[in-house]
Short mmCIF file of the C-alpha atoms (twelve columns), coordinates in Angstrom:
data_MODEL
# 
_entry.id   MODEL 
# 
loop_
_atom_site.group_PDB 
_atom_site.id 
_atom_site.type_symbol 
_atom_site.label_atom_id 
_atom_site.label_alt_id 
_atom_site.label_comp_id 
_atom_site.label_asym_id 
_atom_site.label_seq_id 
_atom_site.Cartn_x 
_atom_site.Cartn_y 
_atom_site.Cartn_z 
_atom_site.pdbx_PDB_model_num 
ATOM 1   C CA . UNK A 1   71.937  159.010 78.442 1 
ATOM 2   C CA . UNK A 2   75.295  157.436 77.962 1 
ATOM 3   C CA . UNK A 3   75.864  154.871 75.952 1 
ATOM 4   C CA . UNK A 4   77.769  151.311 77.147 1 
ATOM 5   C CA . UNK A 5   80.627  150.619 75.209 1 
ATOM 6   C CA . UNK A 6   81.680  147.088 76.024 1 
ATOM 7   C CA . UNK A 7   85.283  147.508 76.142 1 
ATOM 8   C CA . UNK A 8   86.874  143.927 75.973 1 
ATOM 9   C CA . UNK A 9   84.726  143.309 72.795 1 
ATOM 10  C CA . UNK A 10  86.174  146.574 71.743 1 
ATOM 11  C CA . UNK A 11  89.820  145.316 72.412 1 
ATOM 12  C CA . UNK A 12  89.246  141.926 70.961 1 
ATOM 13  C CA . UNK A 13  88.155  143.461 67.720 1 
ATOM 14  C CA . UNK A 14  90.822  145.689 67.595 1 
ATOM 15  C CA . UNK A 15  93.535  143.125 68.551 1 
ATOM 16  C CA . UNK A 16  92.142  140.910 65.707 1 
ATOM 17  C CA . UNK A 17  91.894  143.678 63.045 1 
ATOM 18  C CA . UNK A 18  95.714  144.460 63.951 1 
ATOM 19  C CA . UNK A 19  97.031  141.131 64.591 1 
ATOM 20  C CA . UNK A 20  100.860 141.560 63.001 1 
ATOM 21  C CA . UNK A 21  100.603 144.758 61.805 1 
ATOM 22  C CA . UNK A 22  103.471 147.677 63.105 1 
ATOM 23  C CA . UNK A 23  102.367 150.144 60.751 1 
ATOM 24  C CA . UNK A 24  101.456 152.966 62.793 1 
ATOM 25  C CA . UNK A 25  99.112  155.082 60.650 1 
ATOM 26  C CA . UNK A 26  97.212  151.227 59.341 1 
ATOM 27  C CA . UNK A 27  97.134  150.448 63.679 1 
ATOM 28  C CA . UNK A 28  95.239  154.293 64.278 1 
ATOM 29  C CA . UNK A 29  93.153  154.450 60.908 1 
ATOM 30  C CA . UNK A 30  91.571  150.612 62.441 1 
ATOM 31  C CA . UNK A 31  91.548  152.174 66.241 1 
ATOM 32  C CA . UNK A 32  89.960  155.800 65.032 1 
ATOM 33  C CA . UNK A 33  86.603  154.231 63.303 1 
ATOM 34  C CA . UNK A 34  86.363  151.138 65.904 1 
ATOM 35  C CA . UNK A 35  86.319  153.591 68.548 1 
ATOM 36  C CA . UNK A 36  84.556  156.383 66.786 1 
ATOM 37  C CA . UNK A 37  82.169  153.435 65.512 1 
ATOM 38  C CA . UNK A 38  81.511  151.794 69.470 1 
ATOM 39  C CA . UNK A 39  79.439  154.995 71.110 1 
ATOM 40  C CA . UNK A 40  77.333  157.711 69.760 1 
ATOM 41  C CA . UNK A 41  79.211  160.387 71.848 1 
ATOM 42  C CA . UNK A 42  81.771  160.861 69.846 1 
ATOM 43  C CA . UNK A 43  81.552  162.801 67.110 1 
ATOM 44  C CA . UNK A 44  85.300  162.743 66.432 1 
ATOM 45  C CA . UNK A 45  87.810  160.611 67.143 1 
ATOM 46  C CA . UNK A 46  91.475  160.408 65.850 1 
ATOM 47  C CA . UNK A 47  95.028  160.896 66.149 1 
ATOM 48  C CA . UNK A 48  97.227  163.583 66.608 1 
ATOM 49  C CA . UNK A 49  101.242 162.524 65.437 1 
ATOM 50  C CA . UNK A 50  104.468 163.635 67.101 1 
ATOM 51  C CA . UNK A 51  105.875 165.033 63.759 1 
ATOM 52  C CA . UNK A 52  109.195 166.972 65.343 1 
ATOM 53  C CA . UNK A 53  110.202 168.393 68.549 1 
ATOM 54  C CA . UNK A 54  106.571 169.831 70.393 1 
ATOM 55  C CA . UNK A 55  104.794 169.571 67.024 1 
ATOM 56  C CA . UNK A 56  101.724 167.296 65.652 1 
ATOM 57  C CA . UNK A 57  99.934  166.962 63.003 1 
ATOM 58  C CA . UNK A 58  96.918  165.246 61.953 1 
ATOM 59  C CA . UNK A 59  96.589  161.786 61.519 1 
ATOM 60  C CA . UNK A 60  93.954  159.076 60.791 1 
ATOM 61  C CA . UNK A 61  90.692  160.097 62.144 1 
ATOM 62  C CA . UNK A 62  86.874  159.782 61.806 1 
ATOM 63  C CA . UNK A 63  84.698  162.753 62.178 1 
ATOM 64  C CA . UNK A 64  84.674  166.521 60.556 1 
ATOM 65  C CA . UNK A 65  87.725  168.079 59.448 1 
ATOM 66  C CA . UNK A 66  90.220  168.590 62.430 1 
ATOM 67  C CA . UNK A 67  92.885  170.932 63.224 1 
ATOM 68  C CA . UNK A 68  96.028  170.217 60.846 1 
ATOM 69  C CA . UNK A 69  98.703  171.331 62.887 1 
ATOM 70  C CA . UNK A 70  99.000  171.143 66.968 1 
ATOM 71  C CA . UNK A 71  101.501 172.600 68.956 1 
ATOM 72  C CA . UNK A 72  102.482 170.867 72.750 1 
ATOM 73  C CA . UNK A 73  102.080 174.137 74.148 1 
ATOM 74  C CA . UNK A 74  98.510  174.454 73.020 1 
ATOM 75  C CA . UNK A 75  95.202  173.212 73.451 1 
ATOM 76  C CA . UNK A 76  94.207  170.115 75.101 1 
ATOM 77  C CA . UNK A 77  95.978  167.623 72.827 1 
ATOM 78  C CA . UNK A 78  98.858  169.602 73.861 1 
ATOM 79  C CA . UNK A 79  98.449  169.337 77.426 1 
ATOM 80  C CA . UNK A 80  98.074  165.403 76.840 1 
ATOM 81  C CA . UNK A 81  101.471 165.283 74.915 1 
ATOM 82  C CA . UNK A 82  103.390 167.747 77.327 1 
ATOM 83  C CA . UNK A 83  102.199 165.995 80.232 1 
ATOM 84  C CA . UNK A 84  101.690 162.643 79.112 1 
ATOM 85  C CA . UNK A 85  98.362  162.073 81.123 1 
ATOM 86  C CA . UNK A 86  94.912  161.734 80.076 1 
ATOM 87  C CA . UNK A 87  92.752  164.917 79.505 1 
ATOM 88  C CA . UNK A 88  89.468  164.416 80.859 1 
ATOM 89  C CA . UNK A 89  87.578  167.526 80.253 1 
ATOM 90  C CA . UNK A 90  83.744  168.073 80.636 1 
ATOM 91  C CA . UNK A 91  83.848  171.322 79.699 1 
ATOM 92  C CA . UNK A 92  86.234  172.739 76.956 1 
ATOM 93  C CA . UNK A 93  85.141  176.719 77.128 1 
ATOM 94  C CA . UNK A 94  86.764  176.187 80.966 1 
ATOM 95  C CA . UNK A 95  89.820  174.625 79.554 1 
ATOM 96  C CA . UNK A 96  92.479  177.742 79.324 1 
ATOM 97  C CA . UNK A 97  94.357  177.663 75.511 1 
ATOM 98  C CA . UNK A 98  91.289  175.351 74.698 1 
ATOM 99  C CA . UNK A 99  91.642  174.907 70.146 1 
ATOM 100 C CA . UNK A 100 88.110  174.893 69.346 1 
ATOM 101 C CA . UNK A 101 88.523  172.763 65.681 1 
ATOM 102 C CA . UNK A 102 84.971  172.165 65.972 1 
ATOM 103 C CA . UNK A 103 82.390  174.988 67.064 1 
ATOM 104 C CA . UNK A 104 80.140  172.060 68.265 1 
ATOM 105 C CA . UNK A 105 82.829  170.452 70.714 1 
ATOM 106 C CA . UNK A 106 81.547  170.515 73.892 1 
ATOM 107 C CA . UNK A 107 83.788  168.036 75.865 1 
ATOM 108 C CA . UNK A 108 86.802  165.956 75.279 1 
ATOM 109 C CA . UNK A 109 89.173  163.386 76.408 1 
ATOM 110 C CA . UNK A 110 92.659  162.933 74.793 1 
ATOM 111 C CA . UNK A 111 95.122  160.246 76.087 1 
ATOM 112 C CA . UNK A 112 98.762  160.001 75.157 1 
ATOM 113 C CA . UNK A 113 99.944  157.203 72.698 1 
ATOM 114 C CA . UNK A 114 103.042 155.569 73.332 1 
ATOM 115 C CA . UNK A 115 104.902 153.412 71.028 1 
ATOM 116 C CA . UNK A 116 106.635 150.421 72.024 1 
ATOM 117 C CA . UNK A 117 109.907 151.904 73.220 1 
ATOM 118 C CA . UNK A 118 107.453 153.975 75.428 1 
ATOM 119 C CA . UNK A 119 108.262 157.228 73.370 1 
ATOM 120 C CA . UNK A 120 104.962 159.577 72.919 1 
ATOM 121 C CA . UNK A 121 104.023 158.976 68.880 1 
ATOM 122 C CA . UNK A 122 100.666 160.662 69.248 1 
ATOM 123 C CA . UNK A 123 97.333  161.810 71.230 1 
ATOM 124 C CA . UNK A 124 94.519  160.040 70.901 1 
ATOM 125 C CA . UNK A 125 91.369  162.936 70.977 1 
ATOM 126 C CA . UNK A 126 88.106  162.138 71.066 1 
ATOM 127 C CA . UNK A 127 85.557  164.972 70.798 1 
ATOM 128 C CA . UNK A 128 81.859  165.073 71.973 1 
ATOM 129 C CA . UNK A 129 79.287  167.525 71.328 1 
ATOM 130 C CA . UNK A 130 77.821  166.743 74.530 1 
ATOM 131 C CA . UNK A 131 78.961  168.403 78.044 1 
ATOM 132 C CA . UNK A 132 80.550  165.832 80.054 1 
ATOM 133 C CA . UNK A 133 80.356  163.105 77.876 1 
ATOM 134 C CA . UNK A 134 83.329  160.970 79.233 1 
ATOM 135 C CA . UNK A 135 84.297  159.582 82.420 1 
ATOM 136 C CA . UNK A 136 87.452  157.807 84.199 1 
ATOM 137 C CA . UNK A 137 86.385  154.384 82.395 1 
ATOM 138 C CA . UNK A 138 86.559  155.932 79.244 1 
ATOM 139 C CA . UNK A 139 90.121  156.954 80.070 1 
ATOM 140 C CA . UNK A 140 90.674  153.683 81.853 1 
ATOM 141 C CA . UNK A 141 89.872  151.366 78.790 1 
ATOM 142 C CA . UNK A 142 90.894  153.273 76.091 1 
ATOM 143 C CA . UNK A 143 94.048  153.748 77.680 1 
ATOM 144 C CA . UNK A 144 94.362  149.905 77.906 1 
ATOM 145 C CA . UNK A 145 93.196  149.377 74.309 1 
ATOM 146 C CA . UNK A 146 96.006  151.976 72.935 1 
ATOM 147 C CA . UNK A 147 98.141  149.933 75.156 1 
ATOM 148 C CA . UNK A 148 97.902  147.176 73.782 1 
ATOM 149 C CA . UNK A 149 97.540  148.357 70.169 1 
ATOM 150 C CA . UNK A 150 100.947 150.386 69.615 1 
ATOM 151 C CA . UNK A 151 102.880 149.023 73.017 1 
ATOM 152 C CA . UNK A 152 103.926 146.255 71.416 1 
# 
């Protein structure tokens, strides 16, 4: 069964844990264990920062180890940062180029992070050992709560 996150509690938190701070990696260190905290799905949740030209890295995230270093024209944090769009995938052994960083990653949802300029400074991915463990709220609300967070 799925657990309820309630979302505008989420935000409100979030808003008043960041309240005038710009620093990007302090903003997605407090949005990577909020979120990671609000639902037993995920099992790891964190950023992903434009570093150069088609190139991330990892940032602030909560969770097992992750991949270090993440190519735009890989993977499903890459298809989020070449596309821009949320990745809403139920079933990453379908997903073609699919980075397994975690054996146990069974589904995933990444959304694009964009800074206040509207530049792409990251992917948000959050990864679930469950199939199908996220649905179009989840990329509704979360993309209103990075919104708000780094959109400023």
């Amino acid at each position: 069964m799925r657990a309820i996150i309630d979302y505008p509690a989420l935000q409100r938190t979030v808003a008043a844990l960041t309240e005038g701070e710009d620093d990007e990696i302090a903003l997605m260190a407090t949005v990577a264990c909020e979120v990671h905290h609000a639902d037993d799905r995920f099992d790891w949740t964190g950023f992903y920062r434009v570093v150069s030209p088609g190139l991330m890295k990892i940032g602030p995230y909560q969770g097992g180890h992750g991949c270090l270093v993440i190519p735009f024209a890989r993977g499903v944090c890459g298809a989020a940062a070449r596309t821009g769009e949320v990745q809403l995938v139920a079933d990453v052994d379908a997903f073609p180029g699919h980075i397994a960083c975690a054996s146990s990653t069974r589904s995933e949802i990444v959304l694009p992070v964009f800074g206040p300029g509207g530049d792409l400074i990251a992917v948000f991915d959050i990864d679930s050992d469950r199939p199908d463990a996220f649905t179009a709220e989840d990329a509704r609300e979360l993309t209103k709560l990075l919104a708000a967070t780094f959109g400023r």
